[in-house]
C-alpha positions in Angstrom: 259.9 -201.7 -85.1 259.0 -205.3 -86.1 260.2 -208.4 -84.8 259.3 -212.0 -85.6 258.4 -214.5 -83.2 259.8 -217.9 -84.5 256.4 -220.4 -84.4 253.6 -221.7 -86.6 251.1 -221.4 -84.1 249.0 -218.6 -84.8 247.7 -218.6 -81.1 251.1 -217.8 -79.6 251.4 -214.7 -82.0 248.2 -213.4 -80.8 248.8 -213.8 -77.7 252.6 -212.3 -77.6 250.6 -209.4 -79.3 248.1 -208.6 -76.9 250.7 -208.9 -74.2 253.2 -206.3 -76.1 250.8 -204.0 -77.7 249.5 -202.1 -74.1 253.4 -202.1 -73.3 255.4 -201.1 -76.5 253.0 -199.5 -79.2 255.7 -199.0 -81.2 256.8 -202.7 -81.8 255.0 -205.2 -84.6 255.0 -208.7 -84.3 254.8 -210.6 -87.1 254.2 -214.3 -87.5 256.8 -216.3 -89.3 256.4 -218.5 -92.0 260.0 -219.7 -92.9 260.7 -223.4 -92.5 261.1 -224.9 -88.8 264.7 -225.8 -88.0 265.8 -229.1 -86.9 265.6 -228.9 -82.9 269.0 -230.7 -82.1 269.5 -229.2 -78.8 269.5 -231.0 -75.6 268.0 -227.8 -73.2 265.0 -225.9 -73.4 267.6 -222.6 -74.0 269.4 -224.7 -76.9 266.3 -225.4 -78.6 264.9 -221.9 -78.0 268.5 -220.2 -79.5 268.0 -222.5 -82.4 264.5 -221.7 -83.6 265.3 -217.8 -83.0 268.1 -217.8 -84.9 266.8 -219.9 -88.1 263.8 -217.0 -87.2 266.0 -214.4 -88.0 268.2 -215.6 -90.7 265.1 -215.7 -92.4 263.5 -213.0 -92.0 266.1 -210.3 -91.6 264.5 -209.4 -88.5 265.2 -209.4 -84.8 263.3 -212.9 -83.9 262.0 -214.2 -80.8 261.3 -218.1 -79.8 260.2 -220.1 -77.0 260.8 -223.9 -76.0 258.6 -225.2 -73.4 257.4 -228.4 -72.2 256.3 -230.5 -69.1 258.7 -231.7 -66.5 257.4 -234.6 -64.5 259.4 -235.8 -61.2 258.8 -239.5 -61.2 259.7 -239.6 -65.2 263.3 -238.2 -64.3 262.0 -234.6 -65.7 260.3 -236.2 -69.1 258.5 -235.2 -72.0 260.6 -232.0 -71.2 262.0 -231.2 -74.7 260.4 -233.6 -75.9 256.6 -232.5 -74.6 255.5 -231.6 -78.5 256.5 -235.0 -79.8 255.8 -237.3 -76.7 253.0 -239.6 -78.6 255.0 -238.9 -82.3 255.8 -236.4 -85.3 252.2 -235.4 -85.4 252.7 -233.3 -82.4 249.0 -233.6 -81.6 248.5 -232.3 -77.9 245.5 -235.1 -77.0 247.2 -237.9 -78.3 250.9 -236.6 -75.8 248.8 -236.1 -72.8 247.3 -239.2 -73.0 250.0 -241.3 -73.2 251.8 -238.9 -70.4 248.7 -240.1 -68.1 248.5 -243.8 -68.9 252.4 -244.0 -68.1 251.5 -241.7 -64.8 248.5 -244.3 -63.9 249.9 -246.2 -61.5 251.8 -243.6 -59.4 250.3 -242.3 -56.7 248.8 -238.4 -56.6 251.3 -237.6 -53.6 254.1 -238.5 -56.2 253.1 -237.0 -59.5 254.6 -233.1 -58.8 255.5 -231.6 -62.3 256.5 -227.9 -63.4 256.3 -226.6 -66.9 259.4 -224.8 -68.1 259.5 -222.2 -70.6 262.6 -220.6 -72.2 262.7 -217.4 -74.5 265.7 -216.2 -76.9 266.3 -213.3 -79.1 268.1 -213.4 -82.1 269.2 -210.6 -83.9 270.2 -210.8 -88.1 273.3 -211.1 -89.2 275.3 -210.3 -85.8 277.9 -212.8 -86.0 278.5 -211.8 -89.7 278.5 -208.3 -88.7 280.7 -208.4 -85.9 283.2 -210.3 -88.4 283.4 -208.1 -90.7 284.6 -205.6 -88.2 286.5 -208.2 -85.7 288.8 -209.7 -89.1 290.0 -206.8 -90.6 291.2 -205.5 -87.3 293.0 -208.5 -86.8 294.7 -208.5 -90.1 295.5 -204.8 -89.8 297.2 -205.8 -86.2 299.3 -209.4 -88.2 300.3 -206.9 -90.8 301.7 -203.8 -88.1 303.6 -206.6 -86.4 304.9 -207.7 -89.3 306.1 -204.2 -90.0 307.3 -204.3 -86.6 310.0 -206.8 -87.3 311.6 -205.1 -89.8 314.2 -207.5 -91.0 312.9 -210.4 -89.8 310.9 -211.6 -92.9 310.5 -215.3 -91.6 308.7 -213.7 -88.4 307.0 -211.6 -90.7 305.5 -214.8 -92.5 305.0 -216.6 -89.5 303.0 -213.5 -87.6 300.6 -213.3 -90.8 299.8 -217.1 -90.9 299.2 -216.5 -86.7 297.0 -213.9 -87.4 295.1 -215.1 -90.0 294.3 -218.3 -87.9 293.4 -216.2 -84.8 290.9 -214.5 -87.6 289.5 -217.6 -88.6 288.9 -218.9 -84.7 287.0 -215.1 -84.0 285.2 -215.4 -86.9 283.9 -219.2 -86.0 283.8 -217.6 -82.3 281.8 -214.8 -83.3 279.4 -216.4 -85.5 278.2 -218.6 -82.3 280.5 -221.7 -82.4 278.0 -223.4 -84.3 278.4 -222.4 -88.1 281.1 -225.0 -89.5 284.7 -224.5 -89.8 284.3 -223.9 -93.9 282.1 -221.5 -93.3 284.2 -219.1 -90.5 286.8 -219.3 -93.1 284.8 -217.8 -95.5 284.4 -215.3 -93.1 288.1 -214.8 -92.7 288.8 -214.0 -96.7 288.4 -210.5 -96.4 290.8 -210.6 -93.2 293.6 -212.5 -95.0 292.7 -210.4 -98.0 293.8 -207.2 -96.2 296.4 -209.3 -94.0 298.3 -209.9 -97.3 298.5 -206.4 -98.8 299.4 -204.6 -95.4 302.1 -207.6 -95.0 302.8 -207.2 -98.7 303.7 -204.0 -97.8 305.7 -204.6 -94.8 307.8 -207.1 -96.9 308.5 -204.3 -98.9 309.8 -202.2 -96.8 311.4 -204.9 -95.3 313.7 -205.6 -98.2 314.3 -202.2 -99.4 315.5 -201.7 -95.5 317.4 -205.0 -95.8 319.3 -203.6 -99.7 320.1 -200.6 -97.9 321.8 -201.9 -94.6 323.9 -203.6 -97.8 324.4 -201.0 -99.3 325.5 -199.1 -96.5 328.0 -202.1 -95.2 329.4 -202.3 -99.0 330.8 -198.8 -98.1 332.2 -198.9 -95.3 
């Protein structure tokens, strides 16, 4: 099995490897070389989720991705997320920790208690896609039996497929982990309204041919 781990850094995939190796000989990790995602999240998790899902959009593969930085007390829990870039864009490490001490220089030891937090995610490819594709039709399937269901109600025929093919879109968006744009979930809703509209095409059917013969049938009595 292979899995990616979502970073540049060379270090962290060596190390990641001599940690899993001993543990789960049967699983390769692989470096990743797609580009790195913008990290727009406001948590550690956010920014982890992010980075592991870009991973594995990628690659196709099951992706793993850390976000970690320093926490310090006094700073109201700064660099946190932002411990990479703290002196800039160049994200070099000397040039953050000395600006992190010179801001720390006239605080006393007793006060300068810090942690360092480190969040992982998993991402796997194509889930939300793939759960869509068996969430929609279901749904569509379910608009069109209800609108069989009201026989000769075609108006709440109409009005249970436009129902249904909304509550489509809203899994689909759902699904795909509330963060792909509306456009896009209804996309993923085509093939639901696609099969919403021939099972309620049918239904409509049936619905008038039920509706000419309770005509029919009054015409003769």
């Amino acid at each position: 099995m292979q899995i990616v781990l979502a970073t540049h850094n060379q270090h962290k995939v060596d190390e990641l490897r001599r940690i899993l190796e001993p543990k789960l000989p049967g699983v390769e990790v692989l470096a990743y070389d797609g580009p790195e995602p913008v990290e727009s999240g406001t948590t550690f998790a956010e920014n982890a989720l992010i980075k592991a899902r870009a991973a594995a959009a990628h690659t196709g593969l099951p992706a793993i991705a850390d976000d970690s930085g320093i926490c310090v007390d006094v700073l109201g829990g700064s660099p946190g997320i932002f411990s990479a870039r703290w002196a800039g864009p160049g994200k070099d490490a000397n040039d953050n920790l000395h600006l992190l001490l010179s801001q720390l220089a006239d605080i006393p030891d007793e006060h300068r208690a810090a942690h360092f937090t480190c969040v992982a995610a998993l991402a796997l490819p194509d889930l939300g896609a793939s759960a869509a594709a068996w969430v929609l039709p279901a749904l569509a399937l379910a608009a069109g039996a209800l609108a069989l269901a009201t026989w000769l109600r075609v108006e709440v025929a109409v009005a249970t497929l436009g129902a249904g093919w909304l509550l489509a879109v809203a899994t689909a968006w759902w699904v795909a982990g509330r963060e792909a744009p509306v456009a896009d979930a209804a996309t993923f809703a085509v093939a639901g309204q696609l099969t919403a509209l021939l099972v309620a095409g049918v239904g409509v059917a049936v619905v008038a041919a039920r509706r000419d013969r309770f005509a029919t049938l009054e015409a003769f009595r």
